[in-house]
Every structure is written in C-alpha cells, then in structure tokens.
C-alpha positions in Angstrom: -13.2 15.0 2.7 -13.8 11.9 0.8 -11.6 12.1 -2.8 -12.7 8.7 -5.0 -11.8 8.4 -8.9 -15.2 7.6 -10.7 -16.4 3.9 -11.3 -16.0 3.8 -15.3 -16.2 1.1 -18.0 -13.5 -1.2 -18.5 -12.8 0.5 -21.3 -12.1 4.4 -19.9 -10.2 2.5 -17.1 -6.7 3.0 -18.4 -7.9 6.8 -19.8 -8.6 7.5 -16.1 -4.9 6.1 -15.0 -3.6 8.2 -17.6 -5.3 11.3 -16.5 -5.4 10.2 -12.9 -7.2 12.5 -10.2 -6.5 10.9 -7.0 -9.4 11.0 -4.6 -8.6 11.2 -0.6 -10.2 9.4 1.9 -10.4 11.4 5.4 -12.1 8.3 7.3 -12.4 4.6 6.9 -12.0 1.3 7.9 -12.2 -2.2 7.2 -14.5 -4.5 5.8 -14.2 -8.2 5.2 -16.6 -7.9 2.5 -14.7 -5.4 0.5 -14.7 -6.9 -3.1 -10.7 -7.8 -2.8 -11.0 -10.3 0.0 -10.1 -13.5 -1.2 -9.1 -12.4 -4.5 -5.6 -14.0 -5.5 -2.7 -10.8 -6.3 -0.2 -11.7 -9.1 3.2 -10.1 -10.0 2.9 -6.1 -9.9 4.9 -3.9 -12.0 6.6 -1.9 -8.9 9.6 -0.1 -9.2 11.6 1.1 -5.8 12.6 4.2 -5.2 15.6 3.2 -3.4 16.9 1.1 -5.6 15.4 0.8 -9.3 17.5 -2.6 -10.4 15.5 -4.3 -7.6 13.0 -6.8 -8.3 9.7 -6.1 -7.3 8.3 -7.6 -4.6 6.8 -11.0 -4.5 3.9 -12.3 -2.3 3.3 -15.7 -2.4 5.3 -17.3 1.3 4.9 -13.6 3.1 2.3 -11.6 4.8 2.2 -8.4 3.0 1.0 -5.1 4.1 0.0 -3.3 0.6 -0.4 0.3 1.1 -1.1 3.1 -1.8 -0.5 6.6 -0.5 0.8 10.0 -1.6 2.6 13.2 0.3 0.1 14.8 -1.4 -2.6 12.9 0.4 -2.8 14.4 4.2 -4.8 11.6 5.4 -1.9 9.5 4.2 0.9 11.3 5.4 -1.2 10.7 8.9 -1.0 7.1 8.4 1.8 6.0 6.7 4.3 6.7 9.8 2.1 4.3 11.8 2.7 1.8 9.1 6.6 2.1 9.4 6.3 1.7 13.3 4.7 -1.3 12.5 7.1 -2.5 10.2 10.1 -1.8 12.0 8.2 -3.9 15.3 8.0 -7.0 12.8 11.5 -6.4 11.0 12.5 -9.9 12.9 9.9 -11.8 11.1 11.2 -12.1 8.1 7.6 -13.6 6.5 6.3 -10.2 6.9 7.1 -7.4 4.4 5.4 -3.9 3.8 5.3 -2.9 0.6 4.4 0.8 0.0 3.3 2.5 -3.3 3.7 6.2 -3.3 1.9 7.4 -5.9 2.0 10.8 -7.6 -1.1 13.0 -8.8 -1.3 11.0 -12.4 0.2 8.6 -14.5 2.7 8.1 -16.1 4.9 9.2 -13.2 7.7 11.8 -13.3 9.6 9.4 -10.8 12.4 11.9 -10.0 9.6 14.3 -8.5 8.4 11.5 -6.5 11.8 10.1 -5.2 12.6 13.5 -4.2 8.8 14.2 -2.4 8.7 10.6 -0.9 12.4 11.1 0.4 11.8 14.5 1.9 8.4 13.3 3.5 9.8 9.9 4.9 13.0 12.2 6.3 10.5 14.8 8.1 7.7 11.7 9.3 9.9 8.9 10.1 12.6 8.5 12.9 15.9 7.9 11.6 15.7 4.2 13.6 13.1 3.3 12.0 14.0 4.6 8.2 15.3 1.1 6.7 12.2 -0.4 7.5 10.3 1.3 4.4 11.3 0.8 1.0 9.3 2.7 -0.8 8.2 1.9 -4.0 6.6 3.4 -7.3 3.6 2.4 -9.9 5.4 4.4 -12.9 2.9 3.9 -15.2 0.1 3.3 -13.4 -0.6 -0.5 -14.4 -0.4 -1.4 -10.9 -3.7 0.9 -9.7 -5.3 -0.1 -12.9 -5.0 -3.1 -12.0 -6.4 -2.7 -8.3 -9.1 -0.1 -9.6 -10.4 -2.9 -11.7 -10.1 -5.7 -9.9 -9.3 -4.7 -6.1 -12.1 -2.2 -5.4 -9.2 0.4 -5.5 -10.6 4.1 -5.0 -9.6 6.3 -2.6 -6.2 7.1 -1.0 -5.2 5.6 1.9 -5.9 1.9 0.9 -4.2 -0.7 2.6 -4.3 -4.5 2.0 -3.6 -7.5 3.9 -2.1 -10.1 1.6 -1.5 -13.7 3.3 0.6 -16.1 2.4 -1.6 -17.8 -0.5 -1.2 -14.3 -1.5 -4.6 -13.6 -0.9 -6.8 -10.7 0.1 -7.9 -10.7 3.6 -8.3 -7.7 4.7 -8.7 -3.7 3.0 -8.8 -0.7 5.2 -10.0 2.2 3.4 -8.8 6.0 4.4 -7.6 6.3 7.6 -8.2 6.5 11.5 -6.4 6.3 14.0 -7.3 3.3 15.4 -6.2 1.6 12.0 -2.9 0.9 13.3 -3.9 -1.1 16.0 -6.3 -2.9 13.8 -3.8 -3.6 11.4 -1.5 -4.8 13.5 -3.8 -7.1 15.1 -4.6 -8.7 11.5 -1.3 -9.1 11.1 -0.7 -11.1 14.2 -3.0 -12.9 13.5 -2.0 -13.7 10.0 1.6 -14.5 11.5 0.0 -17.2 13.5 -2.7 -18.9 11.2 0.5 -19.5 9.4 2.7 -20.8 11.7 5.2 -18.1 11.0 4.4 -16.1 14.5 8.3 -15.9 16.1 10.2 -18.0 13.3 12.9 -17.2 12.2 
C-alpha cells in the first residue's frame, strides 16, 4: 500500500500540514535523481523527545541519516530498527549522526502522545544495547515536513535522506525494503570516506 499526501499549490501547503494525512509507502528505494539530491538543508525546527532543552541538530561537518517515520506507519516500524543497528555500528564515528523525526498523524503535534508511542515502540523494537543510539526527535508543528514537502520531494512515509557534510542531499530512499539497510549503509561508507572522515576519531 502506497499512502502519499497530494501535490498542492504552495499556497494549500501549510493547510495540508495542518490537516496532515500521512501516506505510507510499502516499497521503495533510491534514486539519485530524486528532486532533493544536491539541494543544500538549512537549520530545522526539531525538538527531541528525550530531551526538549536540546538544540536541534545541526548538519553542516556530519553525515546525517534523516529519516521521517511514524509507529503508526508499519512499513516504518519495519525499518526504523535497521536504522538504529546502523547507528549504533557507526557510534565511534563521531561525524556521523542519525537524526530521526517521528511524526504523528497531523500537525500540530500532541507531543506527549508521541513521546509516549515513540518510547513504547523503540522499548518493544530496539535492543536495550543499542537504545542510546537513537535520539528521537519531533517536527511539533509541522514546519519541518512543510518544508521537505515543498522543497525535498517529501511524500510518503518511510523517507530517508543522506545529508553529507556540505550538508547536502545525496541520496533519498523512499518506503522501505529490506535491502535498504544494506544500501544505506553502503552510502554511508562511502560518504565517510569521500570525506576523509572513514575511522577518525
């Protein structure tokens, strides 16, 4: 099942935040000509779960792993614990950070709700080792997918982003499959290395 929010004039776009109706994506994959490569992403309005008086994360000087997901999403749930395997393989690397948004069924977001859904998902999916190396975070009022829906190709859930260090778009994989995680960490290897960062400390 393929769930995608409608394309819509710049001028519905934040209506359609508002009133959000997530879509799921079942199957995907990458593209290097999705319409985010090479496109330059700025400061996000991100709030974490685990800790609100954190900043939000920063890209420029990292290779970042942006993912949007939901519990709701069952495609996502299938992915995201691949994504934390991942994460928790690079945690000596400290150039490498993945940042991941879960998002609830509309915006603005009732963020106790979501704490509590994220924390009781990540506690079922995710091994107790592995845990610290997901900080969740939130989009509370859905600036950050407006900003992605308009300007990122954002429209489906799973959607996952490589971000180099230039903090630029390299790489989208759209939905999910389970040989994404392999693919992802390849990219990100390979990332690692263009950069010199591969094994630094």
């Amino acid at each position: 099942m393929i769930l995608r929010h409608s394309h819509l004039s710049a001028a519905l776009l934040l209506a359609a935040v508002v009133a959000w109706l997530p879509f799921v994506a079942g199957c995907g994959g990458t593209t290097s000509a999705h319409p985010a490569v090479g496109r330059t992403v700025g400061n996000l309005p991100l709030v974490s779960l685990a800790d609100p008086g954190r900043q939000p994360p920063t890209f420029v000087g990292r290779v970042t792993l942006l993912n949007f997901w939901g519990t709701w999403c069952p495609p996502c749930r299938r992915e995201l614990p691949g994504l934390v395997r991942l994460a928790d393989r690079l945690r000596s690397e400290p150039v490498f950070q993945l940042v991941a948004v879960s998002c609830g069924g509309r915006a603005p977001e009732d963020i106790p709700t979501l704490t509590e859904a994220t924390d009781a998902f990540l506690k079922e999916a995710v091994s107790l080792t592995q845990r610290s190396a997901i900080e969740p975070w939130a989009d509370p009022d859905g600036q950050t997918r407006m900003i992605f829906s308009a300007s990122f190709g954002f429209e489906a859930f799973p959607t996952t982003y490589l971000i180099g260090p230039d903090a630029k778009v390299r790489q989208v994989w759209v939905g999910y499959r389970s040989r994404d995680e392999a693919d992802i960490a390849r990219a990100i290897v390979a990332a690692l290395k263009e950069n010199g960062k591969w094994g630094r400390d």
